[in-house]
Wavefront OBJ file of the C-alpha trace (Angstrom):
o trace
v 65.827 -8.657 22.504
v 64.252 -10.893 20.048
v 60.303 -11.044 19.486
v 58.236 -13.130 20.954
v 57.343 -14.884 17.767
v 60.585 -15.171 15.845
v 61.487 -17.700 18.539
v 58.852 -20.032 17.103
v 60.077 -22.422 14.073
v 57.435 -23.247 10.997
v 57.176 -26.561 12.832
v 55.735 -24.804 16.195
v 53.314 -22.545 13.835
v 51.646 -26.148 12.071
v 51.501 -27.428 15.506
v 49.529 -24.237 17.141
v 46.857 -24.251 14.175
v 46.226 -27.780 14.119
v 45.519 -27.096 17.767
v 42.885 -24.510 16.859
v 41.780 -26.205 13.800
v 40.982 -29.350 16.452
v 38.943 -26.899 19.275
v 37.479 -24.780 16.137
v 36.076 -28.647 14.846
v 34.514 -29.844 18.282
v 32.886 -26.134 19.058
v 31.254 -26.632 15.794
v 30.460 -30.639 16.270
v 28.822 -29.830 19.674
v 26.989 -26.490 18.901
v 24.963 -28.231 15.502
v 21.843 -29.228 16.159
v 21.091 -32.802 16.545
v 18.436 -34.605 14.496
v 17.237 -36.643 17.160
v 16.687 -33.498 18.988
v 14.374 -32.306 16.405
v 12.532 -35.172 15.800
v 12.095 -35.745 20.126
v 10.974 -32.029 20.084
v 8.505 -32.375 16.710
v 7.089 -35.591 18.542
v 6.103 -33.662 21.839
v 4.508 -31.061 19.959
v 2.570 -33.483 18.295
v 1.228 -35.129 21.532
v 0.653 -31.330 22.955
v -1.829 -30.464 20.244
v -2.968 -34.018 20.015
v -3.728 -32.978 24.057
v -5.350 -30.118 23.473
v -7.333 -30.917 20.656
v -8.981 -33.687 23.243
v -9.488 -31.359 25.832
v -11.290 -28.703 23.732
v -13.402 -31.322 22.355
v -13.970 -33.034 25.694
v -14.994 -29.197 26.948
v -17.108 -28.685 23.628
v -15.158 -25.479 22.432
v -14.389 -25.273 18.807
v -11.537 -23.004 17.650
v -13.416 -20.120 15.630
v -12.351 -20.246 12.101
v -9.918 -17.606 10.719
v -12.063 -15.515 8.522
v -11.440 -15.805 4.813
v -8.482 -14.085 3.317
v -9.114 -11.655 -0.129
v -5.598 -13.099 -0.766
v -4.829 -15.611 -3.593
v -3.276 -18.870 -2.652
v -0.169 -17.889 -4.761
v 0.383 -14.584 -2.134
v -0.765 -16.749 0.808
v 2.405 -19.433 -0.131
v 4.960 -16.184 -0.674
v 3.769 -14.115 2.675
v 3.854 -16.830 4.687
v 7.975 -17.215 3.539
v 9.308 -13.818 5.482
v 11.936 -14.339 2.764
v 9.152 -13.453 -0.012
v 7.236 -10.895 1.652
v 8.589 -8.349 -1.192
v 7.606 -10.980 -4.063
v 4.320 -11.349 -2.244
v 3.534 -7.789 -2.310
v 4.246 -7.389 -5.985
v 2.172 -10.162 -7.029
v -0.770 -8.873 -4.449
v -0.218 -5.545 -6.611
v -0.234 -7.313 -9.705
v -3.696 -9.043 -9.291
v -5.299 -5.371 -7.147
v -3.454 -2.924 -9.557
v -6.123 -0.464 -7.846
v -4.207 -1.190 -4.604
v -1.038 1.228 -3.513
v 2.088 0.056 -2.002
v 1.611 0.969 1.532
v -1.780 -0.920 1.543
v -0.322 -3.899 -0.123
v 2.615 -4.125 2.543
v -0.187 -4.096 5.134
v -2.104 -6.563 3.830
v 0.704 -9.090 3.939
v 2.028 -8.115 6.977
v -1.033 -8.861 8.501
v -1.636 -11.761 6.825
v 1.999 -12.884 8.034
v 1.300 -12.261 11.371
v -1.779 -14.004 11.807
v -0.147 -16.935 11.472
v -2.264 -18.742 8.545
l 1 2 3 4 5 6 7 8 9 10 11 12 13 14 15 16 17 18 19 20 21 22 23 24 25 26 27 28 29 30 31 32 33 34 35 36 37 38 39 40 41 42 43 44 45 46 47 48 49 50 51 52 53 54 55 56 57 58 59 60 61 62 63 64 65 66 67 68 69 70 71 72 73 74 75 76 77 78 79 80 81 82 83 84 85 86 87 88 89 90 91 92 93 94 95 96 97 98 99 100 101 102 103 104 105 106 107 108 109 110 111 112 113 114 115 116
């Protein structure tokens, strides 16, 4: 008995992964985001905090301020970059020297998570 895929020429091989190749291409074309998408979904956040913004004012609340930050503006741009956190706490250490590790991390965690 011969195996399965000896029976297949080099012809029926090009054929089978141009097949894939063309199911492999949509998957991708229909799974990327869409710009238009982005820009629909950027739009409705707008009006949402446009929304809110009236309401709160309407109501006479005012959003309490975030309280100052003992972090430079150069560590603020690298810990709000998850990607930088590392660089941020070096360069946090680098202006405090007096300041360990562990309390460094903290400080940008925290600063990260607050959202500022």
């Amino acid at each position: 008995m011969t195996p399965f895929l000896a029976v297949f020429e080099f012809s029926d091989y090009c054929i089978i992964v141009a097949i894939v190749a063309a199911f492999a291409g949509g998957a991708v074309y229909t799974t990327r985001p869409n710009s238009l998408d982005l820009l629909r979904l950027q739009r409705q956040v707008q009006e949402l905090q446009q929304k809110l913004d009236a309401l709160l004012k309407h109501h006479g609340i005012e959003m309490p301020t975030p309280p100052p930050s003992d972090l430079s503006p150069e560590v603020q741009l690298l810990a709000r970059d998850p990607e930088q956190k590392i660089a941020a706490i070096k360069l946090y250490r680098k202006e405090k020297p007096e300041v360990g590790l562990a309390e460094a991390k903290e400080k940008i965690e925290e600063f990260y998570k607050s959202g500022r």
